[in-house]
VODRENVO-506566 format. One record per atom (N, C-alpha, C, CB): residue in three letters; atom name; z, x, y. Coordinates in pm, 1 decimal. Each point is the difference from the previous one (the first is absolute). Glycine has a CB too. Example, Ala and Ser with C-alpha at 12.3 -4.5 7.8 and 13.67 -1.06 7.14 Angstrom:
> rest / atom / pz / px / py
> ALA / N / 780.0 / 1319.0 / -569.0
> ALA / CA / 0.0 / -89.0 / 119.0
> ALA / C / 0.0 / 90.0 / 120.0
> ALA / CB / 124.6 / -189.2 / -117.3
> SER / N / -196.6 / 154.2 / 222.3
> SER / CA / 6.0 / 82.0 / 119.0
> SER / C / 73.0 / -77.0 / 109.0
> SER / CB / -214.5 / 118.4 / -62.8
//
This chain:
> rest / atom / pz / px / py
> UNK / N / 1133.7 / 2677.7 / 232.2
> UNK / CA / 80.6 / -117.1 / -24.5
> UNK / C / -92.4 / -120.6 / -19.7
> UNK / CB / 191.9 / 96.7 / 136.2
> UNK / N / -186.2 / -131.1 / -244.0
> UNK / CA / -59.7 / -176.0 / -0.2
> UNK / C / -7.2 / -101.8 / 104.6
> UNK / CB / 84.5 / 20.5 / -189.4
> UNK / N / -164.7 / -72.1 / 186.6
> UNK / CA / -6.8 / -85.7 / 95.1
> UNK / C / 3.2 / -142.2 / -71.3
> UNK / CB / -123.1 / 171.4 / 156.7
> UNK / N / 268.3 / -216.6 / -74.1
> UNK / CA / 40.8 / -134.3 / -125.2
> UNK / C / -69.0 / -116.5 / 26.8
> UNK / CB / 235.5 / 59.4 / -30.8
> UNK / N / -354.4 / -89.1 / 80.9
> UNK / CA / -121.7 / -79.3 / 62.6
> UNK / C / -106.7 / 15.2 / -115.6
> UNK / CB / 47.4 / 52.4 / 273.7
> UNK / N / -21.9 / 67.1 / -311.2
> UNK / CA / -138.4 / 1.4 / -132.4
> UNK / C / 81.5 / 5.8 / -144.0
> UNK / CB / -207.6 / 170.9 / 152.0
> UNK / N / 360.3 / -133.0 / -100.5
> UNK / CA / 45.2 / -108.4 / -119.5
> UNK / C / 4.9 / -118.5 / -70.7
> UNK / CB / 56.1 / 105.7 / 69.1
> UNK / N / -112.9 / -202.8 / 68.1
> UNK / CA / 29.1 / -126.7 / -29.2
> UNK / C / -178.5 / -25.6 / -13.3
> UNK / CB / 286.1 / -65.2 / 140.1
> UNK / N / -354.6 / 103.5 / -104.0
> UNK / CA / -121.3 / -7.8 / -4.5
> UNK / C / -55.3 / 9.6 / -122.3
> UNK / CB / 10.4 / 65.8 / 195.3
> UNK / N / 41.6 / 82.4 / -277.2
> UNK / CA / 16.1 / 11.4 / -151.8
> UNK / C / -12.6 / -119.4 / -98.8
> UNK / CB / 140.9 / 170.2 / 76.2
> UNK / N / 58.0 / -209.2 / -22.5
> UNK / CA / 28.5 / -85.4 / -100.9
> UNK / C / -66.0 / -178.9 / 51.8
> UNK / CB / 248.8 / 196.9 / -74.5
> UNK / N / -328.4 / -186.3 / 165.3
> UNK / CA / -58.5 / -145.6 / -9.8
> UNK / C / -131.3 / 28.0 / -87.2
> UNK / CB / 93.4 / -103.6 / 249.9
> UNK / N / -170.1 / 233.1 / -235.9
> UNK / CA / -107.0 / 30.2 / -76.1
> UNK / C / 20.0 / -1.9 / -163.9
> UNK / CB / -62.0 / 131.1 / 211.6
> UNK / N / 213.7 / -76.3 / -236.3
> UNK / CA / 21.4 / -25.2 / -145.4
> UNK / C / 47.1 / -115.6 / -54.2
> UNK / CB / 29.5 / 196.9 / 8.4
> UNK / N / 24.0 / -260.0 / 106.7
> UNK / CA / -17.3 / -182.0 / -12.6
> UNK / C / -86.0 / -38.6 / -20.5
> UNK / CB / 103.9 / -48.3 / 111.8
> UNK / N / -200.1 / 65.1 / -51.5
> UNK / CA / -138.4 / -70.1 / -30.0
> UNK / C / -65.2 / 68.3 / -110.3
> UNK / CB / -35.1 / -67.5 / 234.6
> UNK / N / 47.4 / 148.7 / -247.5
> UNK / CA / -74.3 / 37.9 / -168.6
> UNK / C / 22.6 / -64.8 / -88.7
> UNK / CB / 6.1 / 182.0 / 17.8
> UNK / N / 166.4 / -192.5 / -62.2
> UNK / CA / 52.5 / -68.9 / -119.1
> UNK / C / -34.4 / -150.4 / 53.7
> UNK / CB / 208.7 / 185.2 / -90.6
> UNK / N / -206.6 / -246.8 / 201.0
> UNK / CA / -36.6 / -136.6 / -26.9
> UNK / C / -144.0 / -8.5 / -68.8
> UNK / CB / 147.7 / -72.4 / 203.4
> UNK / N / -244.6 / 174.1 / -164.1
> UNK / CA / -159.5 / -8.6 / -36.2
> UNK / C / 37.1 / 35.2 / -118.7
> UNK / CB / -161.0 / 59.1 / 193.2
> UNK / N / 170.3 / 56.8 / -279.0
> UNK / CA / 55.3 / -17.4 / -171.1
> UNK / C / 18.8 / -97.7 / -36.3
> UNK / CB / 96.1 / 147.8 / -11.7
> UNK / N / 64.3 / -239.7 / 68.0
> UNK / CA / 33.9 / -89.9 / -99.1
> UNK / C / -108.7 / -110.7 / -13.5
> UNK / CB / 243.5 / 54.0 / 43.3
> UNK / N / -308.3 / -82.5 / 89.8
> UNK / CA / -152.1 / -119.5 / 15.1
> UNK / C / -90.2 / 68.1 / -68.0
> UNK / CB / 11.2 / -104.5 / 236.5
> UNK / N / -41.1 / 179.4 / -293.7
> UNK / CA / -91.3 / 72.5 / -110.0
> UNK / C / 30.7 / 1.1 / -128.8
> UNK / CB / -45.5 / 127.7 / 149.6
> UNK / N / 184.3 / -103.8 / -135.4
> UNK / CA / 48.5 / 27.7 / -150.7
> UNK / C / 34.3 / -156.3 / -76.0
> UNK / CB / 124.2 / 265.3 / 81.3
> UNK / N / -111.3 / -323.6 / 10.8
> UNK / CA / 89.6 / -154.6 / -30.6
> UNK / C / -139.6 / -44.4 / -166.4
> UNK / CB / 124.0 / -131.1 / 387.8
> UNK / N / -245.5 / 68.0 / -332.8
> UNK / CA / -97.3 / -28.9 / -57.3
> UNK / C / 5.5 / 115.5 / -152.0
> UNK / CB / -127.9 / -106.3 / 266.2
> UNK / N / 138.1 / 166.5 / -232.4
> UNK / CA / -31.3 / 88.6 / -141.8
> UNK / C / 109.5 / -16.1 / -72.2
> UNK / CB / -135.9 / 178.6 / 84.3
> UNK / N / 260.8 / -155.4 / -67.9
> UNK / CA / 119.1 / -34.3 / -34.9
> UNK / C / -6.2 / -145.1 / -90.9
> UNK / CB / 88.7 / 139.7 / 222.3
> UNK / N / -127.0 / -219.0 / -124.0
> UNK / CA / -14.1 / -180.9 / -69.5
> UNK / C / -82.1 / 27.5 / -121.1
> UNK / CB / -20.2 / -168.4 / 236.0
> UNK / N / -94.7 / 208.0 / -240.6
> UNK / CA / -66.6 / 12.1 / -163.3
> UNK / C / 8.7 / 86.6 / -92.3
> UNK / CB / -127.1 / -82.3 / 83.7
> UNK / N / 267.4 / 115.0 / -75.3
> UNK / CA / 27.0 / 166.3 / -106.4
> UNK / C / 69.3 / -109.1 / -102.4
> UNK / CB / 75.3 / 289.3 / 181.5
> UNK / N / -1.8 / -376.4 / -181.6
> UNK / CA / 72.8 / -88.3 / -101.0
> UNK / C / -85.4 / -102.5 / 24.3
> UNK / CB / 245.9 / 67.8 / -7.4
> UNK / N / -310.9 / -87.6 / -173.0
> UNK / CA / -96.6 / -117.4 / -31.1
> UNK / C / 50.6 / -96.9 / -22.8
> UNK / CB / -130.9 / 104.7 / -71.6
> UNK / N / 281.0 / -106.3 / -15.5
> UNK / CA / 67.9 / -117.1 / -19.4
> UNK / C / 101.4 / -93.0 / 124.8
> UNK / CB / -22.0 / 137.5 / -235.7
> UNK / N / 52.4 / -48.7 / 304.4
> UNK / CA / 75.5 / -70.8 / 173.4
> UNK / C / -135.0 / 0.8 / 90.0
> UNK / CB / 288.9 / 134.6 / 15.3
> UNK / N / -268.7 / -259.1 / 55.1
> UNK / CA / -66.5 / -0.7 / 61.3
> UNK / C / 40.0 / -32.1 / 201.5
> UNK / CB / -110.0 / -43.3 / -288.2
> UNK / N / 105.8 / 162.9 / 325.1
> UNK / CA / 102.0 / -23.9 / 143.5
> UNK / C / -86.3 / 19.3 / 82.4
> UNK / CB / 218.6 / 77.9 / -44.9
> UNK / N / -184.1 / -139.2 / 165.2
> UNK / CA / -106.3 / -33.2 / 129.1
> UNK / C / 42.3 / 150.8 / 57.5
> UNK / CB / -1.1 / -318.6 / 69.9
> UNK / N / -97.9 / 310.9 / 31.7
> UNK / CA / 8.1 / 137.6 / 60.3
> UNK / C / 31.5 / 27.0 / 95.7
> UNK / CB / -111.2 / 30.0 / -89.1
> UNK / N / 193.1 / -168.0 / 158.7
> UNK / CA / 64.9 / 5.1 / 107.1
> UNK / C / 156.2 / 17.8 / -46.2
> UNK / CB / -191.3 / -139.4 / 130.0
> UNK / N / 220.7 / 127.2 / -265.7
> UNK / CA / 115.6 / 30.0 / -48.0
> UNK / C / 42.0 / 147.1 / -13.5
> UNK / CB / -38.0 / -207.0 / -98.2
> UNK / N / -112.3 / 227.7 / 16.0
> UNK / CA / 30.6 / 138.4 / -14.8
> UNK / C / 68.5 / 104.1 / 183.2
> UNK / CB / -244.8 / -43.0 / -254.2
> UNK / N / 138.2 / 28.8 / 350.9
> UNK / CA / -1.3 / 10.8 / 106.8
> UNK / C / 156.1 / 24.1 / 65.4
> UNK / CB / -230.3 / -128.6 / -30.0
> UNK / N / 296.8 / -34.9 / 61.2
> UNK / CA / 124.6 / -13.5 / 65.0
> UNK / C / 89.0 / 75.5 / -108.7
> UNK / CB / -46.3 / -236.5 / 142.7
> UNK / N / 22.5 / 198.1 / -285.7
> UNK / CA / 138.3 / 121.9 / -88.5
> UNK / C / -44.4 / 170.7 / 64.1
> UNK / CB / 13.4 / -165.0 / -318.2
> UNK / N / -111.6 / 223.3 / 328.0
> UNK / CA / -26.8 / 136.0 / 18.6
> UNK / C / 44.7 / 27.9 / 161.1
> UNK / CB / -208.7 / 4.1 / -197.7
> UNK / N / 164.2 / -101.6 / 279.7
> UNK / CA / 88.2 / -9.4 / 179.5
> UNK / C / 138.5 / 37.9 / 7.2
> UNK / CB / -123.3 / -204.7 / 63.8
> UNK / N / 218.6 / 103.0 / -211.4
> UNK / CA / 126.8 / 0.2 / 22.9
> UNK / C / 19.9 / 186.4 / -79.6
> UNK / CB / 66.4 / -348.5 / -2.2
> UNK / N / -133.2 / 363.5 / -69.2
> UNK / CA / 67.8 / 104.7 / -81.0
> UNK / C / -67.7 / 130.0 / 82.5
> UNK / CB / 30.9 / -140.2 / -265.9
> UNK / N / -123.5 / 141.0 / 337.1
> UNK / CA / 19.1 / 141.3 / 93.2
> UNK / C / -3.8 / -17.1 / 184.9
> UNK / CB / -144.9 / 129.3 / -233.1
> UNK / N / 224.7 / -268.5 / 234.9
> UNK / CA / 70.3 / -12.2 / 122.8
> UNK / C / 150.0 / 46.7 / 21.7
> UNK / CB / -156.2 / -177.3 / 6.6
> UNK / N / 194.6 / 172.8 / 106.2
> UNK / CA / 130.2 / 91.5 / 39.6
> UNK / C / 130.9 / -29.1 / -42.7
> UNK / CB / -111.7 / 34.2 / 180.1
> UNK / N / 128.4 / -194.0 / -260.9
> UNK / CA / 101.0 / -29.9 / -117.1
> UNK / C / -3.2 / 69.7 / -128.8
> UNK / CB / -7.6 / -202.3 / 91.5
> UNK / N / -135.6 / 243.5 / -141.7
> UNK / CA / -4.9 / 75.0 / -121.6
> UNK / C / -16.0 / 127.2 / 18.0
> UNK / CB / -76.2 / -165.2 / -100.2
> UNK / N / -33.7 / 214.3 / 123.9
> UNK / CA / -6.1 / 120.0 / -47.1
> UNK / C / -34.9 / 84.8 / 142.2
> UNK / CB / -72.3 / -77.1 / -267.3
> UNK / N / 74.7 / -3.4 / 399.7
> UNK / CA / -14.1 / 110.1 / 140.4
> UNK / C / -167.5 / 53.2 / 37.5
> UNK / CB / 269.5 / 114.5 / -81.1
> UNK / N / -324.9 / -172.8 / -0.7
> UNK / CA / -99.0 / 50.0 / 4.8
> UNK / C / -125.8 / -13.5 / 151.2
> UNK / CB / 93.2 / -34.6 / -274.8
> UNK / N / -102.6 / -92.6 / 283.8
> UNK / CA / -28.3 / -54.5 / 131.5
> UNK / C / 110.4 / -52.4 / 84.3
> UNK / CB / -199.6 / -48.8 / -99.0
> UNK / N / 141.8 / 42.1 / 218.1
> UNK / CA / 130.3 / 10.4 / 114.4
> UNK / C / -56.4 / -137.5 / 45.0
> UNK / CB / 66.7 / 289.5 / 96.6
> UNK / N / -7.8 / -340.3 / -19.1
> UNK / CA / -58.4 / -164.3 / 75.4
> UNK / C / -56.2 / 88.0 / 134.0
> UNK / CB / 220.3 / -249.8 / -79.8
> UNK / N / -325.6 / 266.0 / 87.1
> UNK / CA / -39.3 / 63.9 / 159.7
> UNK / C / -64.2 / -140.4 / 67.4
> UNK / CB / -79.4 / 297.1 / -69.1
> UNK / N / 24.2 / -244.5 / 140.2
> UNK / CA / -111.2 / -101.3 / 67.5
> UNK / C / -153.0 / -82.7 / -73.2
> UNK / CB / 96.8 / 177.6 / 187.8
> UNK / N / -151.2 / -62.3 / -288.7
> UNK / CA / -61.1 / -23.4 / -39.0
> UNK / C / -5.7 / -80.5 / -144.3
> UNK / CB / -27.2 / 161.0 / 172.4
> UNK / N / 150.4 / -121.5 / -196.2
> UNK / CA / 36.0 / -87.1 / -104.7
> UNK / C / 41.1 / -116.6 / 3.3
> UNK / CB / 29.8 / 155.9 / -61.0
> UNK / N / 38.7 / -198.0 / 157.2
> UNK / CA / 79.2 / -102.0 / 60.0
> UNK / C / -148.3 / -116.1 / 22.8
> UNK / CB / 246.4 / 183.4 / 140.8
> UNK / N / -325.4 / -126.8 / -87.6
> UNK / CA / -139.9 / -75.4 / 79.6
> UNK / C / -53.3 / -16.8 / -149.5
> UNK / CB / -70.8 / 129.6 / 285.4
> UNK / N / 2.6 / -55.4 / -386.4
> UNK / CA / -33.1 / -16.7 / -115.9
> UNK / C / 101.2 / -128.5 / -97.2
> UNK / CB / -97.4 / 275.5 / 49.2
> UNK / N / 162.3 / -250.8 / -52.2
> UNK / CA / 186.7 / -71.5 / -29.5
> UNK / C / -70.5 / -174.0 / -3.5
> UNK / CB / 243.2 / 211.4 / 207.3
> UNK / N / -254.4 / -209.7 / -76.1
> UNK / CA / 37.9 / -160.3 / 104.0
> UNK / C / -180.0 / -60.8 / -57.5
> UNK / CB / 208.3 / 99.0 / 329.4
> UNK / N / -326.3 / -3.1 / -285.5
> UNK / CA / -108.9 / -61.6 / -91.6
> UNK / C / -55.6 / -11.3 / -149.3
> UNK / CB / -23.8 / 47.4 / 190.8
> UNK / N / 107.9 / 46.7 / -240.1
> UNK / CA / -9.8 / 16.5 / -137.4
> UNK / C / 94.5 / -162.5 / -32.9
> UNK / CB / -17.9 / 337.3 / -27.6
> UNK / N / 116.6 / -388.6 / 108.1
> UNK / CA / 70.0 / -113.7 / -23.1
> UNK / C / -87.6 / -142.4 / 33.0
> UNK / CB / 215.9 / 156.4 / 52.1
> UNK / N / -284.1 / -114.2 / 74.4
> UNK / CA / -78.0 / -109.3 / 33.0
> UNK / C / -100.3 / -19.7 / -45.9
> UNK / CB / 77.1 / 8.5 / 144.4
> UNK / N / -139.2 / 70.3 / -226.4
> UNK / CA / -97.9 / -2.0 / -111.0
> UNK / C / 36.5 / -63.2 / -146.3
> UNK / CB / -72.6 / 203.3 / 126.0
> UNK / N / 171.5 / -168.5 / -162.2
> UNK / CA / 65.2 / -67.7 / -161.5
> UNK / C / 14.9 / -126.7 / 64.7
> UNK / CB / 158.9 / 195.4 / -149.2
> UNK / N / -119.3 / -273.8 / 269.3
> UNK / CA / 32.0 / -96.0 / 24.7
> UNK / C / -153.0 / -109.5 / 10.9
> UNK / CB / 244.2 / 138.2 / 103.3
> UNK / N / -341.5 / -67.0 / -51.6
> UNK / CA / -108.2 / -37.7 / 48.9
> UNK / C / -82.5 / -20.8 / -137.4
> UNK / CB / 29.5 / 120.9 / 244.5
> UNK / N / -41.8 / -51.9 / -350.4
> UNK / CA / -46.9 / 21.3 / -97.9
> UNK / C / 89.9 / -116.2 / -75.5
> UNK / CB / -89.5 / 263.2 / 40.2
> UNK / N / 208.9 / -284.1 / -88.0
> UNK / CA / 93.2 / -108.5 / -4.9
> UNK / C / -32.5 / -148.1 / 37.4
> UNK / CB / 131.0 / 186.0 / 40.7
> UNK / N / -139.3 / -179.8 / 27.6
> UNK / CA / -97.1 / -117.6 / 86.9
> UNK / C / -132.1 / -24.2 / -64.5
> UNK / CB / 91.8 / 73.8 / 225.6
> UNK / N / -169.7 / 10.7 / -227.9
> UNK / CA / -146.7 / -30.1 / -25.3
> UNK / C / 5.1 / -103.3 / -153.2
> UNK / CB / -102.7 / 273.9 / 132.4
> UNK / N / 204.2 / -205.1 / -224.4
> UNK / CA / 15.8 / -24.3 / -106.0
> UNK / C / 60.2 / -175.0 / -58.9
> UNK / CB / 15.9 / 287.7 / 38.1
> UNK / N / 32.5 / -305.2 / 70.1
> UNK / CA / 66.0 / -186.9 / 24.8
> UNK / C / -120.2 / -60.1 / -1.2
> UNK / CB / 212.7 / 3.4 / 170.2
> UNK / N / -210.7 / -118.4 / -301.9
> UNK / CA / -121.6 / -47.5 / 5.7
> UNK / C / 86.5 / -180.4 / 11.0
> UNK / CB / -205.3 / 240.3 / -165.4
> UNK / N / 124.1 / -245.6 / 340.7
> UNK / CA / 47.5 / -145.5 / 28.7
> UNK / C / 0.9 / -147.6 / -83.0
> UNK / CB / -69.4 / 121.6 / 184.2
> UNK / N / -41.5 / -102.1 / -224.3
> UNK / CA / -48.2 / -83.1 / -48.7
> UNK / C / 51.4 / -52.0 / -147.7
> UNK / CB / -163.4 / 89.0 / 160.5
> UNK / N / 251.4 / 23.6 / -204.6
> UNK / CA / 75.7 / -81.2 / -68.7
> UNK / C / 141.8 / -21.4 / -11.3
> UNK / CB / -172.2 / 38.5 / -79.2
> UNK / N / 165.6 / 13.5 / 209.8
> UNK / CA / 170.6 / -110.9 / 52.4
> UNK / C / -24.3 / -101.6 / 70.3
> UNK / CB / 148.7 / 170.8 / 38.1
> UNK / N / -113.4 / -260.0 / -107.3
> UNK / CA / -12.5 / -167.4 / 33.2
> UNK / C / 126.8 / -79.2 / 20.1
> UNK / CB / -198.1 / 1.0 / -141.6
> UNK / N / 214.2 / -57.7 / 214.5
> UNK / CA / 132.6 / -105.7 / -26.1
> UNK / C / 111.6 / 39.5 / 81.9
> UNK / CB / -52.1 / -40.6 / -240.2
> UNK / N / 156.0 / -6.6 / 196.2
> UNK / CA / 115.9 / 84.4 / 50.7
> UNK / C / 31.7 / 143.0 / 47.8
> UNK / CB / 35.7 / -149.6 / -125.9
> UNK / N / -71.8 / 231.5 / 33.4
> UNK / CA / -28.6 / 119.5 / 83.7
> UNK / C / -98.2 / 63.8 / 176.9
> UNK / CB / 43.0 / -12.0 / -282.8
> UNK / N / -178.6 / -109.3 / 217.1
> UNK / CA / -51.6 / 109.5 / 132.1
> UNK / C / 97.4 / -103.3 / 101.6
> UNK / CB / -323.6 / 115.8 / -50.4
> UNK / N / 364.1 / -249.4 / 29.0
> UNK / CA / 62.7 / -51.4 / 121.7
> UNK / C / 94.6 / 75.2 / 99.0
> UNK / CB / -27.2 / -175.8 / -139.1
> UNK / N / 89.9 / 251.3 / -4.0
> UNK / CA / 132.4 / 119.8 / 64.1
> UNK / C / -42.9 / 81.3 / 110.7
> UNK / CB / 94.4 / 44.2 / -226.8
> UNK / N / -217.4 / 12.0 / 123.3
> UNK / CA / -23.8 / 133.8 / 69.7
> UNK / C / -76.4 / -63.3 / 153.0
> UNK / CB / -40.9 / 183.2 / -264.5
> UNK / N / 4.8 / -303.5 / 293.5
> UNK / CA / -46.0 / 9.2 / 102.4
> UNK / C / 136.2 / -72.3 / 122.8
> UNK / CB / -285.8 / 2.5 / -143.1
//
């Protein structure tokens, strides 16, 4: 009889594969069309939604995904950030933002 402990063990291991694919595959994907030109964090979150458990079942939300999930978020955010260049918001705006 199976032991439904290395079932779940399985399917976090095959969770984590397809997340490592799609972070492999994403980059190569972005330079196959010369005329579009799409970031590769796009490519990325469209391939998340389409073999996550709304589309196609493929990955499950375990633990490890969930933890990957939350820094893979705090990273686009952090990276997001880096990219704000202060210095040329002047005036009214940075007043807001501060």
């Amino acid at each position: 009889m199976p032991n439904p402990r290395n079932r779940r063990l399985d399917s976090g291991l095959f969770s984590l594969l397809v997340v490592a694919l799609i972070a492999a595959a994403a980059p190569l994907v972005v330079d196959i069309p010369r005329s579009v030109r799409v970031p590769v964090v796009v490519v990325e979150i469209l391939a998340g939604v389409l073999v996550g458990p709304h589309v196609l079942d493929l990955v499950t939300p375990g633990v490890v995904v969930a933890f990957l999930s939350a820094a893979g978020l705090a990273f686009l955010f952090f990276l997001a950030g880096m990219e704000v260049d202060f210095l040329q918001i002047r005036g009214q705006p940075a007043r807001l933002a501060v």
